[in-house]
N, C-alpha and C positions, 0 to 999 in steps of 0.2 A: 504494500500500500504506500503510496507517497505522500511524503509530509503535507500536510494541510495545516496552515496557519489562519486558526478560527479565533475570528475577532467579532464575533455575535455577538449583540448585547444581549440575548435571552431567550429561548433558551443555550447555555452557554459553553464553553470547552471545561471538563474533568479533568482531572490529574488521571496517568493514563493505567496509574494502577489499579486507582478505584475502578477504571473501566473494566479491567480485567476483572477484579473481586467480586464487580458486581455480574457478570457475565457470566461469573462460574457459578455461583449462588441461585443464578438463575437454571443452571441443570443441575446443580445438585449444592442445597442449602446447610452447610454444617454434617457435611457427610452422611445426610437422611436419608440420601438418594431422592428426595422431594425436591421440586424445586420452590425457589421462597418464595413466586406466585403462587406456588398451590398449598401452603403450609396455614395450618389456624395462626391468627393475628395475637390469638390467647394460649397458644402451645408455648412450653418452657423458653424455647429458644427462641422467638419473636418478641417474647418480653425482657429478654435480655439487651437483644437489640436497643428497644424502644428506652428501655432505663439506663443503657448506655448512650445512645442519642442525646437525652434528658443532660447526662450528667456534662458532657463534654459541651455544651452549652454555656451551661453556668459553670466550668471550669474557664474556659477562653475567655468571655465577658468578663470575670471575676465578677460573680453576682453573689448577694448574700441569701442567707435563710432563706427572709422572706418573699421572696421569690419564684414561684411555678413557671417551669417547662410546658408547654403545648404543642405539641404536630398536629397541624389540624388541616381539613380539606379545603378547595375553593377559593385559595389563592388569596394572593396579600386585598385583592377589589373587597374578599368578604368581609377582611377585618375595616377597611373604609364604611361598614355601615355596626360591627362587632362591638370597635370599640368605645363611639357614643352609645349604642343601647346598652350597653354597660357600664357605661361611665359619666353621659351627657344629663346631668341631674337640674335641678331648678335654675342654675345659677348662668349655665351657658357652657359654650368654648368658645377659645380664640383658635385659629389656623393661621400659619403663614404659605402663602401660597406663593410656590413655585416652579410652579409647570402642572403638566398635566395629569399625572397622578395627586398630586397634592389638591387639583380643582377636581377630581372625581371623590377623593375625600371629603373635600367642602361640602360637595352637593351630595353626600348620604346622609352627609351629619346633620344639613339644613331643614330633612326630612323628620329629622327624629327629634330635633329641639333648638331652642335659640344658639346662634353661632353664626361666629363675626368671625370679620377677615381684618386680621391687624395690620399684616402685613404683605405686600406683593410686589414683584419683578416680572407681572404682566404689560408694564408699560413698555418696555424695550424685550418684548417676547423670552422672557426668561432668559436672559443672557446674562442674569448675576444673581447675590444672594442677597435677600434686605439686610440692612442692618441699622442698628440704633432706632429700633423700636421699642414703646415700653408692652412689655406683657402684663394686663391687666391682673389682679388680685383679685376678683370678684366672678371667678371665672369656674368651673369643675376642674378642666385642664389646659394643656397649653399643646394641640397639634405640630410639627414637623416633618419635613420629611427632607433627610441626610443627604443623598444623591440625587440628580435628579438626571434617569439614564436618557429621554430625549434631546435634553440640553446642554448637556455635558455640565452643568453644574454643583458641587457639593460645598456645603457647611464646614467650613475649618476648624470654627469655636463654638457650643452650644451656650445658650445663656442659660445663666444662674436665674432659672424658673421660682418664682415663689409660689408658684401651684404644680400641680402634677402634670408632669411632661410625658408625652408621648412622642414615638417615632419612627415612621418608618424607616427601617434601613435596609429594605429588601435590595438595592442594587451594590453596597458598600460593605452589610456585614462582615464582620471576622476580617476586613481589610487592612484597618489599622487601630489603633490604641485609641480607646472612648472611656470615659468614665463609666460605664453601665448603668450603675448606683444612682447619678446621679434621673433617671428615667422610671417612671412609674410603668411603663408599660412599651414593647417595643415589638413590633412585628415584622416579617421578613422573608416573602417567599424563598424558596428553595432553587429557583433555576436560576441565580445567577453565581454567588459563590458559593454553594452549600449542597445541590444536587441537580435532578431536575426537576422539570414542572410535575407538582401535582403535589405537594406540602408547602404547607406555611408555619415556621416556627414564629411562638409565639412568647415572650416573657412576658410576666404580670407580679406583679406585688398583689397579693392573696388578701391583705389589707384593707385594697382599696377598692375592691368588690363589693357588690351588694348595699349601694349605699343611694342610686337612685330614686327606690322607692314602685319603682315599674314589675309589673310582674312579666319575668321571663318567659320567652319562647325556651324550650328544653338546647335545644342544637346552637341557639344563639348568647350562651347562657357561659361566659368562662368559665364560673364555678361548678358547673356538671362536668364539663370536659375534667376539671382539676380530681374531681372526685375521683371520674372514670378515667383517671390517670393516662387520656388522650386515647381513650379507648369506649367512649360511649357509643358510639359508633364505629363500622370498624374503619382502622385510620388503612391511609396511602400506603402501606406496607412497602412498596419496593421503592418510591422516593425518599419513603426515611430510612429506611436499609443503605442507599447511595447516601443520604447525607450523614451518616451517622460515620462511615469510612472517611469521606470527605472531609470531616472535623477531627477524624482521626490520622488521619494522612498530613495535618495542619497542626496538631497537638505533635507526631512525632519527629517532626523536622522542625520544631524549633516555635508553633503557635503565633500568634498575630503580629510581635516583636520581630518575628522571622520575616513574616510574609509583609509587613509594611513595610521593611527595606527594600526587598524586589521589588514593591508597587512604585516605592517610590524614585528606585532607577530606572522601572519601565515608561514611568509620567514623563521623566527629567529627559530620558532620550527622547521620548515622540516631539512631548512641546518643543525641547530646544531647536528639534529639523522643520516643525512647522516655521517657527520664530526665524530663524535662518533663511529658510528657502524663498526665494522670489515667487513662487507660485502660489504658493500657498499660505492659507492664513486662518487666524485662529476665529471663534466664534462666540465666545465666553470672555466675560472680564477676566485677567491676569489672576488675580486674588483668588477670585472663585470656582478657577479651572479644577474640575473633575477628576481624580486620580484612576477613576474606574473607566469615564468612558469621555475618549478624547475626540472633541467636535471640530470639523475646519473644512473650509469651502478651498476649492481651486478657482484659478484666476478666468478662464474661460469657461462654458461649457462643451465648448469643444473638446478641448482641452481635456475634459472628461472622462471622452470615448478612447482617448488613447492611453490615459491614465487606467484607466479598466481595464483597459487588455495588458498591459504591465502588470497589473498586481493580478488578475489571472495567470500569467504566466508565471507568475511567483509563486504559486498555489496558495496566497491571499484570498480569505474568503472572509466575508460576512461586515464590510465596512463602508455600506452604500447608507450615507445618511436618511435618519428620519423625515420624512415629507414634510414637518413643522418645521424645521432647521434647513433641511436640504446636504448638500456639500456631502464630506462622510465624516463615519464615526468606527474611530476604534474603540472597543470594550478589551480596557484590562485586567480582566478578571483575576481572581488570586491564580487560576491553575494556568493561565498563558504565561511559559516562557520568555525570559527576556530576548531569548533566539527569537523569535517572532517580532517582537518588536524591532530588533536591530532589522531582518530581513525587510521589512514597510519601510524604514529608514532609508533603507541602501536604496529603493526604488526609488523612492521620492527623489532623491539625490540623482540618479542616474537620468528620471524622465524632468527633473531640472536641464542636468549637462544635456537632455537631446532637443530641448523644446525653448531655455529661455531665450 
């Protein structure tokens, strides 16, 4: 098979062992001769799984006690309406809105109770992060969301919340050093660093449950899942199998101090060749350029079509930008290689020296 250099923002490139582990699991699951599609989600050995997924979680984050582990189905959009019916009580929320998951969040939460937009980078199309706003006091919680994988944007410093902060970091997870702690609640599909689609892990402070006032749907309900220990239903079995390697694959080479180094020589090579090259240019304020997924338009559209069949011949895949942005976008996910990254470089570089 020939190297393929997958720069998808989602679903996204594995470490290539996990590929393996999980391929063999799939004909034969812990030497059952079963394979782990067809094994109970409640047999000894899937709960293993499941309570080691759990734990390598809030090992990585450094999360405390009070804190519950969730694998749950239906992807990070469910928790966009999960976490106000849980949590969105008489007083409101605030959102900062920064592209277009952050506004798909807005408009679940707007269904379910009062909530306001404090802050936005809708004026110049999400091309940066707000900052120096004040987060209200009088509020249930305080929405976020960490990366934002259309606009190549992400969050450098969270603010010191005086309410309860939530956040998505489904495109950034396990990427680099966050306080956890400092976060009542944080959710995180699975297919971009973690496995693939079809789980959303979920952290919660156990605390801060049940204080709405609403009586629960069962399935929409954190505190049932916590009960049924992510087993009220039965959970995505083979995406948490793959993430559960995936955190482990990341725990035994060295955990997120590891892998933020990588991130952050793969960011420093892409941008600096953007920043350099005459052809090319960035799409994102300076500041709040994205370590996970790097946005930038070319000088022509022409220009384009020959740049595409270059990084096709490279066996470059998956960095045709988003239709709200346009231009492309690399995603660099924790399991891409810096070899990948260097290889988009050299082309960039080369259809510079043949085109400027």
């Amino acid at each position: 098979m020939k190297k393929i250099h997958n720069f998808s923002a989602g679903p996204a490139i594995l470490p290539a062992e996990v590929l393996q582990k999980s391929a063999e699991a799939v004909l034969n699951f812990n030497n059952s001769n079963m394979s782990l599609l067809e094994v109970s989600h409640r047999g000894k050995d899937f709960v293993a799984v499941m309570e080691e997924a759990r734990f390598l979680v809030k090992e990585l984050l450094g999360l405390g006690d009070d804190y519950k582990v969730l694998f749950l189905g239906g992807g990070a959009s469910t928790q966009f309406a999960m976490v106000p019916y849980n949590l969105l009580g008489s007083k409101g929320a605030a959102y900062v809105n920064t592209g277009v998951w952050a506004h798909k969040a807005i408009k679940e939460a707007k269904m379910i109770g009062n909530t306001k937009v404090i802050a936005s980078s809708e004026d110049k199309n999400f091309n940066y992060i707000p900052k120096n706003y004040t987060v209200p006091t009088d509020v249930d919680y305080l929405h976020l969301t960490s990366n934002n994988t259309i606009y190549g944007t992400q969050i450098k410093h969270f603010p010191d919340s005086p309410v309860p902060m939530i956040c998505d970091m489904s495109s950034d997870i396990f990427s680099r050093k966050v306080d956890a702690n400092k976060f009542t609640l944080i959710y995180a599909g699975a297919q971009k660093n973690m496995g693939p689609a079809g789980a959303t892990m979920v952290v919660v402070k156990e605390s801060a449950l049940g204080k709405t006032g609403r009586e629960m749907l069962s399935m929409l309900d954190y505190r049932v899942h916590i009960k049924g220990e992510s087993m009220y239903n039965t959970p995505p079995v083979f995406p948490i199998y793959v993430s559960m390697l995936t955190m482990k694959w990341l725990k035994d080479n060295g955990g997120v101090s590891w892998i933020e180094k990588i991130n952050n020589e793969k960011a420093k090579l892409l941008y600096s060749e953007i920043d350099r090259n005459s052809l090319f240019t960035g799409t994102t304020a300076v500041e709040d350029r994205s370590n996970m997924n790097v946005t930038f338009l070319i000088k022509t559209e022409e220009m384009g079509i020959e740049f595409d069949k270059m990084t096709k011949e490279a066996n470059i895949s998956g960095i045709k930008g988003h239709r709200d942005v346009g231009g492309y976008r690399a995603s660099l996910y924790n399991a891409l290689p810096l070899e990948s990254v260097q290889v988009l470089v050299d082309v960039m570089k080369a259809f510079e020296k043949k085109f400027a």
